[in-house]
Every structure is written in C-alpha cells, then in structure tokens.
C-alpha positions, 0 to 999 in steps of 0.5 A: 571199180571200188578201191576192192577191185584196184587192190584186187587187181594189184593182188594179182599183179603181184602174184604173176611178178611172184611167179616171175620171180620163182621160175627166174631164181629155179633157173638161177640156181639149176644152172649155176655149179658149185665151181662157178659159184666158188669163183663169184665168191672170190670175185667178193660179189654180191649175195655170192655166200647166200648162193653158194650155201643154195648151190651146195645143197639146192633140194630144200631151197627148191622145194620152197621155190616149187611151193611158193610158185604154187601158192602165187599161181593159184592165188593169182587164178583164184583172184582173176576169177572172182574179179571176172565172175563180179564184173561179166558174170556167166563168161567170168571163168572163161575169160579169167582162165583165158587172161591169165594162161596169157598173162602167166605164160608170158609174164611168168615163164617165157619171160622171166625164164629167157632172162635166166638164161642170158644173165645167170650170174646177176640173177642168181646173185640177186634172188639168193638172199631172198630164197635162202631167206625163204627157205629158212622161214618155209623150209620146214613146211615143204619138207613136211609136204614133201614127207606127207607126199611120199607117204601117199606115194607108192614105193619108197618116194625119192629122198630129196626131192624129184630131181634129176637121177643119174641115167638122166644125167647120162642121157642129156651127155648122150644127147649134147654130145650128138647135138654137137653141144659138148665134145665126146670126150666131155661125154665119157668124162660124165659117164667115167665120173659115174662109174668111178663112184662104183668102182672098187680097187680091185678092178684097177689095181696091178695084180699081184704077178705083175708087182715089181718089188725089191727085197729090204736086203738088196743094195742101193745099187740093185734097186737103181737097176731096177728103177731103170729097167722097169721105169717105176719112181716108187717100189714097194720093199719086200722081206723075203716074200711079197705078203711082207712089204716093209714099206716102200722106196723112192727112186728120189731118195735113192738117186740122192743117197747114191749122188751123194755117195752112200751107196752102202747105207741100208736100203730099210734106212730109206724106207717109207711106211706102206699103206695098205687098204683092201680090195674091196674099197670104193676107188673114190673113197681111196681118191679122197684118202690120198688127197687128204693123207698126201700119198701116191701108192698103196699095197692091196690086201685081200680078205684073208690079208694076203697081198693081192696087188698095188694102187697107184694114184695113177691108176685110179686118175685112168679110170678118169680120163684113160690111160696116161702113157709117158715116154716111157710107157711100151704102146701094147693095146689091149684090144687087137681088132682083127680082118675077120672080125674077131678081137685078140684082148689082153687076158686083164681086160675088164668085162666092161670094157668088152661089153661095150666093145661088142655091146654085150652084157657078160656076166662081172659078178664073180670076176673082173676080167676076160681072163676070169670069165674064161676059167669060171666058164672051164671051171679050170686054168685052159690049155693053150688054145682051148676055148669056150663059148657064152651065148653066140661068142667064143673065148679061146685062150691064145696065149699062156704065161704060167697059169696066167691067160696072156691074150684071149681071142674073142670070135662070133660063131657064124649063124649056121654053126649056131642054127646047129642043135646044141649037144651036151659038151664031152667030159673033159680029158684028165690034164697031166698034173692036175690030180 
C-alpha cells in the first residue's frame, strides 16, 4: 500500500465515525423535550443553549442531520470500492459491499444508537454546538433540497420535513400504554392534548340556562345568599337582563365589604370588568389569554352578540384532565349504564363522548350535544317520551325541563326489529301551541 491507499482508508474511517455521529445526535435531540432542556439549562450545563435553540424547532437541524448521513454513508461506500476494486479487482464490489454493510451497521448504527439511549443528556449536549453550527453553515441547502423534493413529490409534500404526524403520535400512546410503558391516564392525557387544539368554546362553556347571575341592584347580602347556595366564588352582574353584564362579582371581595360592615355599598362599586369572547374561539387560544391577561372567567357571545354562555378556566382545564369535583360539587354522572344495555345520558353530553362510549360516529357538524342531535333529527323540541332512531340506536327524550331535554335514554334496537322492512314514519300529529 502507497501513502493513497492509508489516506484512503482514514477517508473512510472517517466517513463511518461521521455516521456514527450523525445518528448518536438524531437520537440525541429526538428524544430530549423542550421541558428537559429548559432544566439543563438551568443546571447552567454545557451546550445546553445550543440544544435548547434545536429542541425549539428541530426539522432544519434534522434535515442537515439526514443530509450529512447521506453524504458520509455514500462517500465512505464509494471509497471502499475503489479501494476493493485496486486491490482484488473483479471480487472489489462484492466484498466492499459486504465490509462496509458490517462496518456501518455496527459502527454507525447499533452502536453509536444504543450509546444515545443510555446517555441522552451527555450526548446531546456535546453534539449541539456542532449541529447548530451545521445547521447554520448547510441549512439553507437542505431546505432548498427539501422544497426541489416536494416539488417532484406528488400533493403538496409536508411543510417541515417527514416527521412524525399526529395519528402517529396517538398511536405510539396506544401502544405504550398496552405494553404497560405509560399509565392509561398518561395515554388520555395525549390524546385529550390533541383534541384540546381543536376544541372551541362552544362545546365547554355553561349554557346560557344554566348561568347563575345577579342583578347590579341586588344588596350585598343577596348575593352572599347566593354564593352560598350554588357555591360559585365568581358571578357575573346583570342589568335587568342576561344579554346585560355589567361585569362580574367576587365572592372575596363581597365576603371583605360584609366583614367589614358595608353591606350598604353598592354592588356595581365592587364590580369587575367582564371579558367577553365568542363561541367560536379555539379553547387553547383562550387558555393562552387567560394566562397572559391573568383572568378565570369570560362571558360567551354569539355571532348576533347575545349572551350564549360562560367559560371558566376551570372548565377548559376538564377538557384536560376531566372533571375537577370539589366538596361541594353534587356527584351527578352524566352517563347512567342500565341492566339492559341502554345508557340514560344528560341531555348536555358531547357527541363525542357518546361515540366513544358506544364506539359510534354520530353526526357534530351542526350541534354539540345528545340533546342537539335529537331536536335536528325531530326537526322539533320532542314531548316527553318521544323518541327517534339513527342507524341501529334509539334516542328517547326521557326527561323534560321547559324546553330543555333533561336526560336521553340511549338503546340498541334488537336485530329482529331491525331485520323489518323500513317504512316511511307517519306525518307528525300537530302539538298544542306549536302554530
């Protein structure tokens, strides 16, 4: 061997340790979190801004990480066969492929990947200076590949790079959790995370009938009384009519104007600006608002700007993590498992909660809850008793308050009703009072 051949093979030396590297710092910053490297940071470790600034927005850096591997693995393949094919000519490629599948395979993967594993934390902080630098100096190239790829791709490609999407995500949960590695409440807490991006006000707030207000004219004294019975700490004040808050009232600061024996003071003196937002808002951007302007409660407004309901930051933490019951909070479920198989539902319960209890996909385009489902499907507010079939369930309006479907009985029909010819339903007797 000439002094072409040593250097040669260095070359390709380092092209398998450059592999090495690539996949030990893929590994490294896939599995460190925002909220792990936050804590480095504090810990005032090493390279833990260079990791931090990765972890916030890994694709670009990733992208030089999967471009780089490319370039080592093809250069290192190319090398070993020109070596090969000098050296043992015809049997070259062959047994260039066959050394560095091994070599790659042991060196560069396995290896470098188990060593990942065991020391995240002292990996990723050593190789994030080196691929934030990376990415600086050949980021640009690979988002330019990225774009030339996409352009050639059929559809419109993926806007950062082909990562993990979100059913992915679900289902890795699904599966940890069936393989013991999370808890099942770790499992909803992912899945309750997506579905919170995509929730809207609407679907969580206090309907407008069931909002406790009190009238700006009431005394101090009648809203004690009512802090009391209904256990509320914040009350929106209403002029005359609901559509009307004047803000809202806190129990605390009625409870000190009482201690301290101002029970004749007004109750719009102690009144605090209402925030009002619209039905239609996404919950999370209302999370965010609340956190940032440092308030609990909102009034919900419709399109036409009527009063529809009230959100409360307790209300959108349940969509998180369930319902949160205090002492004083009466245990009344919403889902009533019966002998027979039926279920008795609170007429407020989410479709979505039904379809996962009876692994159904009811239509939610046009309303939010049983009791919603029920009057599209009438086309009317039902009698007491009525009821109303989709596909192979049937809804029946058990219980009435007003006009408001209290409770719904949900049944299967049996498989010899159902095997029965359908007939068209007979035209709806005319209602006293309805025209």
């Amino acid at each position: 061997m000439n002094g072409a051949d040593i250097l040669e093979i260095i070359a390709v030396v380092a092209c398998i340790l450059g592999v090495g590297v690539m996949a030990a710092s893929e590994v490294g910053i896939t599995r460190t979190t925002k909220i792990r490297a936050y804590h480095l940071m504090e810990e005032s470790k090493r390279g833990a801004g260079s990791l931090l600034k990765i972890v916030e927005n890994p694709p670009p850096y990733l992208n030089v990480v999967l471009l780089l591997t490319l370039v080592f693995t093809n250069g290192g393949v190319v090398l070993a066969t020109d070596f090969a094919t000098r050296h043992v000519h015809s049997a070259g490629e062959l047994i260039a492929t066959i050394v560095m599948t091994l070599l790659l395979f042991i060196f560069a993967e396995v290896t470098p990947k188990t060593y990942a594993i065991q020391h995240t934390d002292r990996l990723a902080l050593r190789t994030a200076p080196l691929i934030l630098g990376l990415g600086r100096l050949l980021g640009p190239l690979a988002k330019g590949l990225v774009k030339l790829a996409y352009a050639i791709t059929p559809g419109k490609g993926l806007p950062q790079g082909p990562y993990v999407t979100e059913q992915e995500i679900r289902t890795m949960a699904d599966v940890a959790s069936e393989e013991d590695q999370i808890e099942e409440e770790e499992a909803d807490l992912i899945h309750s995370i997506f579905e919170f991006g995509d929730t809207i006000v609407r679907e969580v707030m206090v309907p407008r009938p069931d909002v406790v207000a009190v009238d700006v004219e009431r005394s101090l004294r009648d809203v004690q009384d009512l802090v009391v019975r209904w256990g509320y700490s914040r009350l929106p004040v209403i002029r005359g009519d609901i559509d009307d808050v004047v803000g809202f009232v806190y129990a605390k600061d009625v409870l000190k104007a009482i201690y301290q024996g101002k029970t004749d003071q007004k109750l719009e003196q102690l009144t605090r600006p209402a925030h009002f937002v619209p039905e239609v808002k996404k919950v999370a951007e209302l999370l965010r608002e609340m956190q940032q302007q440092k308030f609990h409660i909102a009034m919900v407004s419709d399109e036409h700007g009527s009063v529809s309901g009230l959100v409360s930051l307790e209300d959108l933490l349940e969509e998180l993590v369930g319902e949160i019951a205090d002492e004083y909070d009466v245990e009344q479920p919403q889902v009533e498992a019966r002998e027979d198989g039926s279920y008795l539902v609170d007429g407020r319960t989410p479709i979505d909660e039904v379809n996962e209890l009876l692994d159904k996909q009811l239509p939610d385009d046009e309303w939010d809850t049983v009791a919603g489902l029920i009057m599209n499907l009438l086309g009317a507010i039902p009698l007491e008793g009525e009821e109303v079939r989709y596909d192979d369930l049937v809804f029946v309006a058990e219980r009435l308050q007003g006009r408001r479907i209290a409770k719904v009985l949900i049944r299967h029909v049996p498989p010899e009703e159902d095997e029965q010819p359908t007939e068209e339903p007979p035209a709806p007797e005319a209602r006293e009072g309805t025209g």
